[in-house]
N, C-alpha and C positions, 0 to 999 in steps of 0.2 A: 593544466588544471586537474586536480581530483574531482572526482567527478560521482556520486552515490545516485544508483538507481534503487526508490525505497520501495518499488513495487512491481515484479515481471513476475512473469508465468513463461517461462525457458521449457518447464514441462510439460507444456502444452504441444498437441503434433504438432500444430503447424512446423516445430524446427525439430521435427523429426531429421532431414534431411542435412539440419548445417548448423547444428545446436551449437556446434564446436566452433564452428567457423563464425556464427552470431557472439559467442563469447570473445574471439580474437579479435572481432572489430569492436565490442564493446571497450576492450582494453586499447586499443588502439586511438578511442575515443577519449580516452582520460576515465573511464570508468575503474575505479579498484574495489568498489564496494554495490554486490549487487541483492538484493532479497528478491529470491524466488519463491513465491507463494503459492499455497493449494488452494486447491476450491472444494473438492471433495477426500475421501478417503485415497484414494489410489493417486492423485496429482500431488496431493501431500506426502506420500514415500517417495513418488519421482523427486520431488523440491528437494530429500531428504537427500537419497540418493546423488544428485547432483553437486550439493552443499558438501557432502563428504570428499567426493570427486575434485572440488575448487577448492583452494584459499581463498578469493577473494567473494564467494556466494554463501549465502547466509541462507535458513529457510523458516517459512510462516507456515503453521501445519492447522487447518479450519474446514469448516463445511459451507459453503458460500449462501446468503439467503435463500437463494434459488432453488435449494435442495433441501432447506430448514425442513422440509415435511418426510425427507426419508432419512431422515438423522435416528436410525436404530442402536441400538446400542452396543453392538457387534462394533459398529461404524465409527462411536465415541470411543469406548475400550480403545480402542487403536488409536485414534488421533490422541487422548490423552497419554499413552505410551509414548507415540511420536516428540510431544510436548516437553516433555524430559531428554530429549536427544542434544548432547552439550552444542551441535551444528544448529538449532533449533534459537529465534531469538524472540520469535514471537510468536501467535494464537491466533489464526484469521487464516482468509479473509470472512469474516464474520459481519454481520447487522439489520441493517433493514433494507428492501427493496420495493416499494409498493407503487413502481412505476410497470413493471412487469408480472407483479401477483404473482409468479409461479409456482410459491409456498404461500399456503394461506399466513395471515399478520398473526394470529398464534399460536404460531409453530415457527413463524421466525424471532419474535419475541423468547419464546425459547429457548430457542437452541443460541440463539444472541447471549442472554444471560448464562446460560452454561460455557459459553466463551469465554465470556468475563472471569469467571469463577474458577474456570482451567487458568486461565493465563494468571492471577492471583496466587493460583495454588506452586504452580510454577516456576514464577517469578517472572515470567517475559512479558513483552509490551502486546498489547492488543489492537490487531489491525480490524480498521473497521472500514466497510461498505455501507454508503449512507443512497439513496437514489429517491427522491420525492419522499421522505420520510423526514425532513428536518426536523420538524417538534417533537415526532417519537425518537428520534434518535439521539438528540440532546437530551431525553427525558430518561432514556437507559443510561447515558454515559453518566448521569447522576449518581445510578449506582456504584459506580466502579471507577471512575477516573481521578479522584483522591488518593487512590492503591494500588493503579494500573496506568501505567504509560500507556496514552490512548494516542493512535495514528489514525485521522482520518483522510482515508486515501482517494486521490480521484478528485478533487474535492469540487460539490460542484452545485452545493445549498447557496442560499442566500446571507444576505448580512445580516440580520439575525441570528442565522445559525452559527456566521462565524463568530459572532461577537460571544454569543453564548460559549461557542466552544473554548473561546479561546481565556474565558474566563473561569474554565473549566480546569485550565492549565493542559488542553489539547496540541496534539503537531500537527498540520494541518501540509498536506502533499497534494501538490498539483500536477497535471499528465494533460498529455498532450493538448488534449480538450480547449487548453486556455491559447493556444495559437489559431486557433480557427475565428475566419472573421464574425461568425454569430455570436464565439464568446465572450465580445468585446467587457460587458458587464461581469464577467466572471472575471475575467483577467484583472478587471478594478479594484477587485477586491485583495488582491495580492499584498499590497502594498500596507492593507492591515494587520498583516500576520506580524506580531512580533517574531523581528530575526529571528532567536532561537528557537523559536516554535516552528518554523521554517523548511520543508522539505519537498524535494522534484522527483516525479518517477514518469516513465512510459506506462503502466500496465500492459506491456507489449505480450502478445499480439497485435492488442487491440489497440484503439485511438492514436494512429500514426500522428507527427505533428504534422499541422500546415506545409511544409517544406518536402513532406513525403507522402502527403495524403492519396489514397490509393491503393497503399502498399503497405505491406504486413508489417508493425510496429517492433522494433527490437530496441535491445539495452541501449545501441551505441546512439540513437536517437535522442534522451535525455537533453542531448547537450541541445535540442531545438527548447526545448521545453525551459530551462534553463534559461536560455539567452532570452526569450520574450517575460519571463517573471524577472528577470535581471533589470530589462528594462522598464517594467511598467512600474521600478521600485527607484528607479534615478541610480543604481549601481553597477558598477562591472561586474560580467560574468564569472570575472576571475575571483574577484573579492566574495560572491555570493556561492560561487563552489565551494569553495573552503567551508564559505557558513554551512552551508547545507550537508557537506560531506562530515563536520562536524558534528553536528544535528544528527546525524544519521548512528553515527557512533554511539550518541548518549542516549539515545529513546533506544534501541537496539540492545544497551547495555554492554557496548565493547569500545569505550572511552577508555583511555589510561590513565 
């Protein structure tokens, strides 16, 4: 199987230690297509950094909600530089978070829209973080998702949100999250996403799947996350890799 992780943070310490060795098992996994994503100014030249280093790692260069309130402009300058790096395929991780407050709501509306408007100017797809924000956050994609290939990663709103989004003509990525027994209703909702709309990621570190929970989340793990969206849609894993590694290509903009 091909196999596209649309969302890691590989620049993150934790694989300080076996960055290299987390990418060998990646591949080993069936992975050939990975996006490693920034949160802030300095994870986004790691991502960059990285991506230069691989063929088969792409990178997202963003200031994550969390830090929407110290988004100065020293900090923009740069990420918009970054934005333009031909390794570079998308603007993020960007959006709303107001399950954690830890930017006030405007100052992530902000620096949200100024995502949008980087990733437009650009030309790359815009990854977005949604967390307890679903009406605001279908309420920005309004602006920009007619002009900007919109990723919502993680994805872990309600039916509502997706039906909105997906009317939006949104992609809509699922992590690890939907293998845990509490996400049973999240997982249900899978089977709404039109296929091409359709994508799997880890957000490794974080949200290891059911199958490894415990332990520190990496690329080659996808393939959990995969197989339970595989199933909760009545198809094989094999046939849904393809979809989704496909998917991965065209919102990314590296289709042939």
């Amino acid at each position: 199987m091909r196999l596209a992780d649309t969302h890691a943070h590989l620049n993150d310490d934790q694989f300080d230690f076996d960055r290299a060795a987390a990418l060998q098992r990646a591949r080993e996994a069936g992975v050939q297509f990975l996006l490693d994503v920034g949160a802030d100014r300095e994870s986004s030249e790691r991502a960059v950094a990285l991506a230069e280093a691989e063929p088969d790692v792409w990178a997202a260069v963003g200031v994550h909600p969390h830090d929407a309130r110290s988004l100065d402009e020293v900090t923009w300058e740069r990420i918009a530089e970054l934005a333009a790096h031909p390794r570079v395929v998308a603007v993020g991780e960007t959006g709303l978070d107001f399950y954690r407050n830890l930017s006030p709501p405007v100052a992530q509306r902000e620096a949200f829209r100024r995502h949008m408007q980087l990733a437009e100017r650009a030309g790359k797809a815009l990854v977005v973080h949604s967390r307890q924000a679903d009406v605001e956050t279908v309420e920005e994609l309004r602006r920009c998702a007619d002009r900007v290939p919109v990723v919502l990663h993680c994805f872990s709103g309600g039916e509502d949100m997706l039906r909105e989004a997906i009317g939006l003509g949104v992609w809509v990525s699922f992590a690890g999250n939907v293998t845990y027994p509490k996400a049973a209703a999240l997982l249900q909702l899978a089977p709404l996403v039109p296929a091409d709309r359709l994508l799997v990621e880890t957000d490794c570190p974080y949200l290891a799947p059911a199958p490894r929970r415990g332990r520190r989340n990496e690329p080659a793990y996808v393939a959990h996350t995969l197989a339970a969206v595989a199933e909760a849609r009545g198809v094989a894993a094999e046939e849904l890799a393809e979809i989704t590694f496909h998917n991965a290509e065209v919102v990314f903009g590296l289709a042939q």
